[in-house]
C-alpha positions as CSV (number, residue, x, y, z in Angstrom):
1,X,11.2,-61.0,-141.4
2,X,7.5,-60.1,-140.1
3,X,7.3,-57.5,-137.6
4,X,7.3,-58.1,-134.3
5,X,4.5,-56.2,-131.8
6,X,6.0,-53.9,-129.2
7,X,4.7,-54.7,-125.9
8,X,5.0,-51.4,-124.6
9,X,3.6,-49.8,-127.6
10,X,-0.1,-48.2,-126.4
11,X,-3.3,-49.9,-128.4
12,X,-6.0,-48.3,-128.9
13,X,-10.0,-50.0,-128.8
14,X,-11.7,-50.4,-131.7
15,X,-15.6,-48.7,-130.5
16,X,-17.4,-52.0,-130.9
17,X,-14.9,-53.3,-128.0
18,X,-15.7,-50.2,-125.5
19,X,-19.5,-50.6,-126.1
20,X,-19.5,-54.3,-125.6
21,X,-17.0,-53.3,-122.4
22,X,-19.9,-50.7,-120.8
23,X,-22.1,-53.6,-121.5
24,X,-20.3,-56.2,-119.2
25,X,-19.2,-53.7,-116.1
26,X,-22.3,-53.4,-114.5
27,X,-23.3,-56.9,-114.2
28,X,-20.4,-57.8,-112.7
29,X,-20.0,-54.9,-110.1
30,X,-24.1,-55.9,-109.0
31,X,-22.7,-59.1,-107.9
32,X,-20.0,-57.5,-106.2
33,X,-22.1,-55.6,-104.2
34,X,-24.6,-58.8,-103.3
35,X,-21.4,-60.1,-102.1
36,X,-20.3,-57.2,-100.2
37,X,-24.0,-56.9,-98.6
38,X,-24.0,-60.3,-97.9
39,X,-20.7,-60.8,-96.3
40,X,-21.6,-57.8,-94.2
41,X,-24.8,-59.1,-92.8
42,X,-22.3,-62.5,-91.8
43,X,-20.5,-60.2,-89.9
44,X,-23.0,-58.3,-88.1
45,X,-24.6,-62.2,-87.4
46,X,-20.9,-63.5,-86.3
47,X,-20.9,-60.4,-83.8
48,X,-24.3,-60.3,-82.6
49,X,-23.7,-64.2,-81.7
50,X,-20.2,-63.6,-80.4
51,X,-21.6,-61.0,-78.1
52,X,-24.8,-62.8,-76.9
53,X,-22.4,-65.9,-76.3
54,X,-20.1,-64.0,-74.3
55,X,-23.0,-62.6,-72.3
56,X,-25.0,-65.9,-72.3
57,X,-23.3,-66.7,-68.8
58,X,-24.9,-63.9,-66.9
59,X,-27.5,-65.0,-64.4
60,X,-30.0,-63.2,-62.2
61,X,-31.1,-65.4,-59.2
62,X,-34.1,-64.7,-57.6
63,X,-34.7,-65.1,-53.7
64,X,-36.5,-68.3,-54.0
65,X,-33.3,-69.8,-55.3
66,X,-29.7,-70.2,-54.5
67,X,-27.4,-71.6,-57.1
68,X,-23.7,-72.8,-57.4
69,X,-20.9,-72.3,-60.6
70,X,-19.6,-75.1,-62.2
71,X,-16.6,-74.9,-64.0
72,X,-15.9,-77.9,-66.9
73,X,-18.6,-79.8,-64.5
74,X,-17.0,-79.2,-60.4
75,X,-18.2,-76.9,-58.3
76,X,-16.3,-73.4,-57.9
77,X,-15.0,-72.5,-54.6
78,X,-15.5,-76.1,-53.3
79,X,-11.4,-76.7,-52.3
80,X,-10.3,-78.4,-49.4
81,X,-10.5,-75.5,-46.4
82,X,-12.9,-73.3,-48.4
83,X,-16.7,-72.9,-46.5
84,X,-19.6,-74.2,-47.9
85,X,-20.3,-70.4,-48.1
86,X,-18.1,-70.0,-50.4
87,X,-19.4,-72.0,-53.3
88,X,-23.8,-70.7,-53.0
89,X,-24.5,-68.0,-54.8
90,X,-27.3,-65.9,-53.3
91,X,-30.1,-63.9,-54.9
92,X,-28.5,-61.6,-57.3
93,X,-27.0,-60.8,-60.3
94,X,-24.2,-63.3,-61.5
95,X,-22.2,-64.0,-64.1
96,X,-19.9,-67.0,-65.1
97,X,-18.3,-68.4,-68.4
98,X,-20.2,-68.9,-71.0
99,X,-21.1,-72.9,-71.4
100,X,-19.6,-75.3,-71.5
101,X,-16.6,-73.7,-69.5
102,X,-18.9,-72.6,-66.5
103,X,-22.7,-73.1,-65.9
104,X,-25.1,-71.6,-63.4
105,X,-27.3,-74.5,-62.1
106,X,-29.9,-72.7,-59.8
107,X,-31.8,-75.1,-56.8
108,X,-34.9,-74.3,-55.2
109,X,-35.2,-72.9,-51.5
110,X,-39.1,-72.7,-51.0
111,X,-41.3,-75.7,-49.7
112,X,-41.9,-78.1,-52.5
113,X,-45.4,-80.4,-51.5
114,X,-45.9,-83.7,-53.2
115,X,-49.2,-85.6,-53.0
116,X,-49.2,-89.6,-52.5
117,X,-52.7,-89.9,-53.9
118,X,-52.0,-93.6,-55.3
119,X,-49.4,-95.5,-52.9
120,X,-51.7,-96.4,-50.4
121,X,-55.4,-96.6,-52.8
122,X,-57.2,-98.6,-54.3
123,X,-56.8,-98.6,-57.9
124,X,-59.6,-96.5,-59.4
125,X,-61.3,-98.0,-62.5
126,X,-61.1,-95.6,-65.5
127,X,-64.3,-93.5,-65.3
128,X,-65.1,-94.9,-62.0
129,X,-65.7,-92.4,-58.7
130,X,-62.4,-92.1,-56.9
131,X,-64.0,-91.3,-53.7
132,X,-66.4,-94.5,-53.1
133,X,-64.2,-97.4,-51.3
134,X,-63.8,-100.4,-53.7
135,X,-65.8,-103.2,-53.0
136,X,-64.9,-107.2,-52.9
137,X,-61.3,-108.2,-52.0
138,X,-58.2,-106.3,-52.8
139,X,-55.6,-106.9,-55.2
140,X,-52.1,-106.2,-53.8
141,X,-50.7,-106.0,-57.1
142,X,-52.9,-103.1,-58.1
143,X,-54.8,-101.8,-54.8
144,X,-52.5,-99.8,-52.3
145,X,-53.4,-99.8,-48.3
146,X,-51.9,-99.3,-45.1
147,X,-51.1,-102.3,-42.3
148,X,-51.9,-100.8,-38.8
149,X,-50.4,-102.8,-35.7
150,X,-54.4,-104.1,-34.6
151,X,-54.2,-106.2,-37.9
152,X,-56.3,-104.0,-40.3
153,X,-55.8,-102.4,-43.4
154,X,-56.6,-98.5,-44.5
155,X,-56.6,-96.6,-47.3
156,X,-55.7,-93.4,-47.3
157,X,-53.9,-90.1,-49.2
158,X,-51.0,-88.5,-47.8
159,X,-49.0,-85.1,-48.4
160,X,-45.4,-84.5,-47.9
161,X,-43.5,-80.9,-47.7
162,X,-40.0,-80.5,-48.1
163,X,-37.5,-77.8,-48.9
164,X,-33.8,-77.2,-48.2
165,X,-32.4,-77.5,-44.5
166,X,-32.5,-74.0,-43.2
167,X,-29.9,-72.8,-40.6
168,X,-30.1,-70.6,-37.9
169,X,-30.5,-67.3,-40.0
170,X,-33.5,-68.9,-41.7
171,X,-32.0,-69.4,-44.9
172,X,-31.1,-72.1,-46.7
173,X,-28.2,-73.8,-45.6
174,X,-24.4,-73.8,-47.5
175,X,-23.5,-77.5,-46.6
176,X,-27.0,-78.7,-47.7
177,X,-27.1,-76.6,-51.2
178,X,-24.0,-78.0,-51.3
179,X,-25.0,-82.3,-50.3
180,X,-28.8,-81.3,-52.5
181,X,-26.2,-80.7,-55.4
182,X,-24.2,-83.7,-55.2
183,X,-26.6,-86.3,-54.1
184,X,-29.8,-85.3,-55.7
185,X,-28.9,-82.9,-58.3
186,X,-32.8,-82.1,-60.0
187,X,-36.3,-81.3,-58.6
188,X,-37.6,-84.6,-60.4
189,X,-35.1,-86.6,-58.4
190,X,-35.9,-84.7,-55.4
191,X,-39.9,-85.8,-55.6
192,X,-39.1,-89.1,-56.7
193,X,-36.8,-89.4,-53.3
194,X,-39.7,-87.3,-51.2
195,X,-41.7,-90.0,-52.4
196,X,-39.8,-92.9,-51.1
197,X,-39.0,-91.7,-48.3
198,X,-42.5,-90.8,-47.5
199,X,-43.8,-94.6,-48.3
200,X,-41.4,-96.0,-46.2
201,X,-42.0,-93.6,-42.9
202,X,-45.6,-94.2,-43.1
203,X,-45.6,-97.9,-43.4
204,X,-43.3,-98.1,-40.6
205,X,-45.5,-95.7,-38.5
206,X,-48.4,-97.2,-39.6
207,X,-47.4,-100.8,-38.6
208,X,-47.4,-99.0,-34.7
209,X,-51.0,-97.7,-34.5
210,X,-54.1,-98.1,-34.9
211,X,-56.7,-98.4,-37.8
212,X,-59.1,-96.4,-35.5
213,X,-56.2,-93.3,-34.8
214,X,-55.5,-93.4,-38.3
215,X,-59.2,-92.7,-39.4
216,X,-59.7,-90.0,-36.8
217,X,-56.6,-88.8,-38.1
218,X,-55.2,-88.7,-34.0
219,X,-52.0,-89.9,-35.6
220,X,-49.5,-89.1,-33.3
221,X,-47.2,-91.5,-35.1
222,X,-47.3,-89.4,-37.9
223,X,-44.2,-88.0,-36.1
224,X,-42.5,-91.2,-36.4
225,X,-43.3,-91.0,-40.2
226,X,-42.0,-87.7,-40.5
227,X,-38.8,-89.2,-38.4
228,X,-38.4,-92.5,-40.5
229,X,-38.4,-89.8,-43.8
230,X,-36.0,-87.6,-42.3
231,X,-33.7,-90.1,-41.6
232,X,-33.9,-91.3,-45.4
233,X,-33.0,-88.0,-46.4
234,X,-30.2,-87.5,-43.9
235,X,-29.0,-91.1,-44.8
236,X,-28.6,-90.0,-48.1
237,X,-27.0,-86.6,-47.1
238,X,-29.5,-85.1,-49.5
239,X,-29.9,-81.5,-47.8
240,X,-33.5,-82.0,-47.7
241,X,-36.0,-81.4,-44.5
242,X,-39.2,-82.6,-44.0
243,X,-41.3,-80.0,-43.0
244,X,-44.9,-81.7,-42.9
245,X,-45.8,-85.2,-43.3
246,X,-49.7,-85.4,-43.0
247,X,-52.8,-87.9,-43.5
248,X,-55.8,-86.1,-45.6
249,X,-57.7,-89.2,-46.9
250,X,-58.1,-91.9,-44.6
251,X,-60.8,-94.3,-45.6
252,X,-61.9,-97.9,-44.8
253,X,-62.0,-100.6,-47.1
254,X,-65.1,-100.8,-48.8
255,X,-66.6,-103.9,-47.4
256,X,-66.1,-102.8,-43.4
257,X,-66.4,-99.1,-44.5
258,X,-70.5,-99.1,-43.8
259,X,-70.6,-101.0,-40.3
260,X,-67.4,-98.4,-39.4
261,X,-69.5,-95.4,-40.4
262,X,-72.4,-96.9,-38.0
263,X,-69.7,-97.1,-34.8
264,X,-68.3,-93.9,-35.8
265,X,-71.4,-92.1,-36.0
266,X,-72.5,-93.7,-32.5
267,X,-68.9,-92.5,-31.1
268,X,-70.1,-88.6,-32.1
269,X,-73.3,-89.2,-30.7
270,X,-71.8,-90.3,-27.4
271,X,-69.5,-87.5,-27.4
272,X,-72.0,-84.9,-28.3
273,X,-74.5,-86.1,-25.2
274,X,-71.1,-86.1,-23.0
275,X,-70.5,-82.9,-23.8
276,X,-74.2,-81.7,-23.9
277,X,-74.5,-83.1,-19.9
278,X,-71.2,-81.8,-19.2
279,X,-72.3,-78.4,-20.5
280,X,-75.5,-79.1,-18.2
281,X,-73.5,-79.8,-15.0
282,X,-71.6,-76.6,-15.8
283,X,-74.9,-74.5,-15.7
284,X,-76.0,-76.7,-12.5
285,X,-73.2,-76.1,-10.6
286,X,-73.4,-72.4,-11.7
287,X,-76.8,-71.8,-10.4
288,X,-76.1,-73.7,-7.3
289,X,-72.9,-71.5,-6.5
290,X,-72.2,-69.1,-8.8
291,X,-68.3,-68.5,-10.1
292,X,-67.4,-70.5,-6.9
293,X,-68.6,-73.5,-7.8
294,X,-64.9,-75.0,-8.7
295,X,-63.7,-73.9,-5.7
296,X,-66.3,-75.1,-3.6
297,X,-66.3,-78.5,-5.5
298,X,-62.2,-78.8,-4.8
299,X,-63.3,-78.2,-0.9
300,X,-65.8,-81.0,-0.5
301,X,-63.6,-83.5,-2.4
302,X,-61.2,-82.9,-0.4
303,X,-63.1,-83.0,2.7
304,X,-64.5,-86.6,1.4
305,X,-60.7,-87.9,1.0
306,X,-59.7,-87.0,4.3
307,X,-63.4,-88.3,6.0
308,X,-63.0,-92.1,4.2
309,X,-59.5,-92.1,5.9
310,X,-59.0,-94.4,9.0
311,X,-55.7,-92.8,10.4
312,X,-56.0,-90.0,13.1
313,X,-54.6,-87.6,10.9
314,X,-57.2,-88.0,8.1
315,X,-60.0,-87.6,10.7
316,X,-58.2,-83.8,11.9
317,X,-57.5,-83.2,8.5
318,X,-61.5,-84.0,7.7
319,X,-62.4,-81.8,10.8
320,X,-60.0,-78.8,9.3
321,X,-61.6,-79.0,5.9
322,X,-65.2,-79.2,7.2
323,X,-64.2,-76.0,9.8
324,X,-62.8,-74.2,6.5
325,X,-66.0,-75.2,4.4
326,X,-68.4,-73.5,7.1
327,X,-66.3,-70.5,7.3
328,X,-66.5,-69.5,3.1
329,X,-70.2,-70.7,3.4
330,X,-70.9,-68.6,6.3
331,X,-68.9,-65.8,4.8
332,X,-70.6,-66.6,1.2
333,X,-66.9,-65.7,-0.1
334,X,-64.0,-67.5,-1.2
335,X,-60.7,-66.2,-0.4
336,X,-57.3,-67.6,-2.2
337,X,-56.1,-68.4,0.8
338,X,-58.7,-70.3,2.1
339,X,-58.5,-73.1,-0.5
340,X,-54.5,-72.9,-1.1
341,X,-54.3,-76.6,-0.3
342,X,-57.1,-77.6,-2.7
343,X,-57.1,-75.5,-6.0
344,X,-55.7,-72.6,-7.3
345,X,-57.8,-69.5,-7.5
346,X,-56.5,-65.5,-8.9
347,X,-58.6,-63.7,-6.8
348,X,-61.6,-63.7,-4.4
349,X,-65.3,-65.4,-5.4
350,X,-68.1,-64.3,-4.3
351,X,-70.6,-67.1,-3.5
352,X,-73.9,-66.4,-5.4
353,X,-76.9,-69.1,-6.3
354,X,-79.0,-71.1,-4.7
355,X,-76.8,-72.0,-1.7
356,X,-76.3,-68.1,-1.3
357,X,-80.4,-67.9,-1.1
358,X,-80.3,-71.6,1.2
359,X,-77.3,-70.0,3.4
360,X,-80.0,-66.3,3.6
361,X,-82.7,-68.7,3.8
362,X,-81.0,-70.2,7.0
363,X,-79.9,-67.4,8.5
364,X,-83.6,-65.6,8.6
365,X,-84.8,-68.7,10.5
366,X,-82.2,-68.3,12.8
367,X,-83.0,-65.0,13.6
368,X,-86.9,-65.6,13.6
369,X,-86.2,-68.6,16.1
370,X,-83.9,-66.9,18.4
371,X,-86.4,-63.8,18.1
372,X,-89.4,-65.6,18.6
373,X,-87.5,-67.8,21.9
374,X,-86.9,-64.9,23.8
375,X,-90.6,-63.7,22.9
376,X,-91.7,-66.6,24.4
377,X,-88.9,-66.7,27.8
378,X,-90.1,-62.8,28.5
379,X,-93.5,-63.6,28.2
380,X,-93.4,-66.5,30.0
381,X,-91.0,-64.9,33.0
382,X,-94.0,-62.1,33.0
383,X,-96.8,-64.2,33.6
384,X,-95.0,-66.4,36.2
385,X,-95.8,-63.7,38.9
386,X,-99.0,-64.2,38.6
387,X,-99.0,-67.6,38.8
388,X,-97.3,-67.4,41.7
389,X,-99.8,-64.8,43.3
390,X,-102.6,-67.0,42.7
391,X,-102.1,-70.0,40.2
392,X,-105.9,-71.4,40.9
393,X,-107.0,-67.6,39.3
394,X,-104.4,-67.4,36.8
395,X,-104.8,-71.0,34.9
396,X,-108.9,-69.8,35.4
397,X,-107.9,-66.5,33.2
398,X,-106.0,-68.4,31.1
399,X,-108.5,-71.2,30.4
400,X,-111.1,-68.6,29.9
401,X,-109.1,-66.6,27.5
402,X,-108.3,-70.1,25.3
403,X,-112.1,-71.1,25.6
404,X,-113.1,-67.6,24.1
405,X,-110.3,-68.0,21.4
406,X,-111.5,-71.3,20.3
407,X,-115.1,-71.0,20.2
408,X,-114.6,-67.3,18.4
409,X,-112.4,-69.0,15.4
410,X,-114.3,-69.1,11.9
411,X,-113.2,-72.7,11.9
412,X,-115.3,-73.9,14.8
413,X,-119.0,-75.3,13.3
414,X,-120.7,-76.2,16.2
415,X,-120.5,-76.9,19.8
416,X,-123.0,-78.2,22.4
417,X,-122.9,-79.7,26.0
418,X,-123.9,-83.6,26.3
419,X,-125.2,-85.5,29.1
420,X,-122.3,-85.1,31.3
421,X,-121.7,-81.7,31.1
422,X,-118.9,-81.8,29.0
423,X,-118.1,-79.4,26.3
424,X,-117.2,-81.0,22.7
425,X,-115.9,-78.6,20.0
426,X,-115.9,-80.1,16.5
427,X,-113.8,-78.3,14.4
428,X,-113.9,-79.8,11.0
429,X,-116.5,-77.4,8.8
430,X,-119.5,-78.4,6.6
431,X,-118.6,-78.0,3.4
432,X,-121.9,-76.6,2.4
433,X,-122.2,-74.4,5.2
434,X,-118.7,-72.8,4.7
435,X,-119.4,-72.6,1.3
436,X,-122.5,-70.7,2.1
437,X,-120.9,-68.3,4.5
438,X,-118.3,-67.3,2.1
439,X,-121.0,-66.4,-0.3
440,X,-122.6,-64.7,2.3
441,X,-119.6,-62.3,3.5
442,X,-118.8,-61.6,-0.6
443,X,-122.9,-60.5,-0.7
444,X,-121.9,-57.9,2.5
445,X,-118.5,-57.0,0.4
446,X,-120.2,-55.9,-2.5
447,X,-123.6,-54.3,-0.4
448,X,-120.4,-51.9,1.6
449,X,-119.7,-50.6,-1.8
C-alpha cells in the first residue's frame, strides 16, 4: 500500500523554488501598479467630465442678449396664464440642465444692419469697377433695378436696421423674444427675412415715386418701405422692428446716367444763383431798412392787397394801412403792435438804412422850406411899408440894387448900351478870358504870400 500525502502536512521549498519565486514577484506587482495608476487617472477623467457636465449648463448673459430655457426642446415658464415675463431671461448669471435636458439659447437685443448691395444692381463683372453704371441694355436675369411710378428704372444700394421690438421701458420686449423664438429662431434666418422684407417694401414704395426723388434721395416713400417691411415682420409675428430703412446708392442706368448728370448739374446751378440773389435781396433790403425790413415788407403787401380791392371796405382798409405805414416811417420805429395784423414781431425795430437817411433827408428839407418861407413872408411884410409910402421910389431902390448886383457878379463879361439906349448884359463868359482871370487871381494868391 503506497503512502498517501497528508494535506495538512506543512512542505517545505526546495531553494531553487524561492529564488525562481523572488524572480517572478516583482514583475507582476509593476503591472499591478500600471493598472492601479491607470485606473486612477480613469477616475480622476470620469470626475472631472462628470463635474464639467454637470456645470456645462451654467450661463452668463450679457446685456446685449436676452435668452430663454428649453427643457427637452419647449420653452420653460411658457404655460397657459404665465407672462411672457416669465419665460426671458435677463442679463445675468443662469444656470439650467445640462444638454440635452435643458439648453440656454441666447437672442440678440442690439440693432443688427444688413446691406442690399446686389438686389437692386447691376451685376458687376469680375474685376470690373463696381461704381461705373453698366453700359448697353440690362439683363433682368442678372442686373437688379428699381421701377419708379414715371416709368424709369434706378439702381441703387440700400441698408436695413432691425432689432427686437422694445417696450415702453426701452428694453426688449417678452412677447417678441418670445414670437423671435418661435418664428424665426437664428440670426441667419433673421437677415435672410430682413432681407425679404426689405425687397418687397422698396419695390412697392418705389413703384409710387419718382426716379428724380429717388436720386436726390427726397424719398419720402421711404416711409412706406419701412411700413410695407414692418408689416412683413408683424405678419409673420417675428418680434422684429424696423428701425431704419434707407437709400445710400442711387444711380442711373448707365446709358441716361451722363445726360442726367448734365440736368442735375444745371438744377445746382439754378439753385445756387437762387440762393446767391436771394442772399442779395436779403442784404438789399437790409441796407434799405435795417432789421425792419420784414416788417416793413409785411406792411406794404398788405397795403397793396387791400388797394387792388374794389369793395369799400378794402379801400378803408388800404387807407388804414397806408395811415399805419406813415406813422412807423415818420416814427423810424416799429412797434409789435403796430403790425399785429400783418406779421409777428418779439419786440420793437428800430428803422435804420437808407430810408432812415431818405425819411432825415426829407425832414431837413422840410424844415429848410418852412424856414426859408417865413424868411421870405417877414421880409416881404417889411418891405411892403415902403412900398406903400412911395412904390415909384421903392421899385427905383430896388431896381437899382438888382442892376448893381448883376453887373458886380464875376459871371457878367461885358455890357454896353446900343442905339436905343437899352442896356444888354451878356452873361455867358469867354472861355479864354475866364481862364485868364483865374490865372490872374492865383498870380495875386501866391504874390500875398
Amino acid at each position: 500500500m503506497s503512502q498517501m500525502s497528508n494535506p495538512f502536512e506543512h512542505h517545505h521549498h526546495h531553494a531553487d523554488e524561492d529564488h525562481a519565486l523572488e524572480v517572478y514577484d516583482p514583475a507582476r506587482e509593476s503591472l499591478a501598479d500600471a493598472l492601479r495608476v491607470t485606473f486612477g487617472i480613469l477616475k480622476i477623467l470620469m470626475i472631472v467630465m462628470v463635474a464639467w457636465y454637470a456645470v456645462s449648463g451654467w450661463h452668463n448673459i450679457d446685456q446685449q442678449h436676452v435668452g430663454i430655457r428649453l427643457r427637452m426642446g419647449r420653452i420653460v415658464g411658457a404655460t397657459v396664464g404665465a407672462t411672457p415675463e416669465a419665460s426671458v431671461l435677463r442679463s445675468g448669471g443662469v444656470f439650467a440642465l445640462p444638454y440635452p435636458f435643458e439648453q440656454v439659447v441666447e437672442i440678440q437685443t442690439t440693432p443688427t444692419t444688413v446691406n442690399l448691395d446686389e438686389a437692386f444692381w447691376w451685376q458687376v463683372p469680375e474685376g470690373g469697377p463696381t461704381d461705373q453704371p453698366k453700359q448697353g441694355p440690362l439683363n433682368p436675369a442678372r442686373d437688379g433695378s428699381l421701377l419708379t411710378a414715371d416709368a424709369n428704372i434706378i439702381h441703387a444700394r440700400w441698408s436695413i436696421t432691425y432689432q427686437i421690438r422694445r417696450n415702453a421701458r426701452d428694453v426688449a420686449d417678452a412677447k417678441a423674444v418670445l414670437d423671435f423664438a418661435r418664428n424665426v429662431g437664428t440670426p441667419q434666418a433673421a437677415e435672410s427675412l430682413a432681407r425679404a422684407a426689405a425687397e418687397r417694401g422698396i419695390v412697392l414704395a418705389a413703384a409710387t415715386t419718382t426716379a428724380d426723388n429717388l436720386m436726390k434721395s427726397n424719398f419720402d416713400d421711404a416711409v412706406e418701405a419701412r411700413k410695407h417691411a414692418q408689416k412683413t415682420f408683424d405678419d409673420m409675428e417675428s418680434g422684429l422692428r424696423v428701425t431704419q430703412l434707407t437709400i445710400t446708392r442711387p444711380t442711373m442706368p448707365g446709358p441716361v446716367s451722363n445726360v442726367y448728370q448734365r440736368v442735375t448739374e444745371a438744377v445746382a446751378e439754378k439753385a445756387r444763383i437762387i440762393d446767391e440773389a436771394r442772399k442779395e435781396r436779403e442784404n438789399i433790403l437790409r441796407n434799405v431798412a435795417g432789421e425792419a425790413h420784414v416788417a416793413l415788407w409785411a406792411i406794404i403787401q398788405a397795403y397793396e392787397a387791400a388797394h387792388a380791392g374794389t369793395r369799400e371796405a378794402d379801400r378803408q382798409q388800404a387807407a388804414a394801412i397806408l395811415e399805419t405805414l406813415d406813422r412807423v416811417l415818420q416814427a423810424r420805429r416799429i412797434d409789435p403792435d403796430d403790425v399785429a395784423d400783418f406779421v409777428k414781431i418779439d419786440g420793437p425795430l428800430a428803422i435804420h438804412g437808407e430810408i432812415a437817411e431818405v425819411i432825415s433827408t426829407a425832414t431837413g428839407y422840410r424844415e429848410t422850406a418852412i424856414n426859408e418861407a417865413k424868411r421870405e413872408a417877414k421880409e416881404f411884410n417889411d418891405l411892403q411899408p415902403k412900398f406903400a409910402d412911395n412904390a415909384i421910389v421903392f421899385k427905383t431902390d430896388r431896381l437899382s440894387s438888382a442892376l448893381v448886383a448883376i453887373l458886380t457878379s464875376p459871371t457878367a463879361q461885358t455890357h454896353y448900351i446900343n442905339e436905343g439906349v437899352l442896356l444888354e448884359i451878356e452873361a455867358n463868359r469867354d472861355p479864354l478870358i475866364q481862364k485868364q482871370d483865374e490865372e490872374n487871381s492865383l498870380k495875386r494868391e501866391a504874390e500875398q504870400r
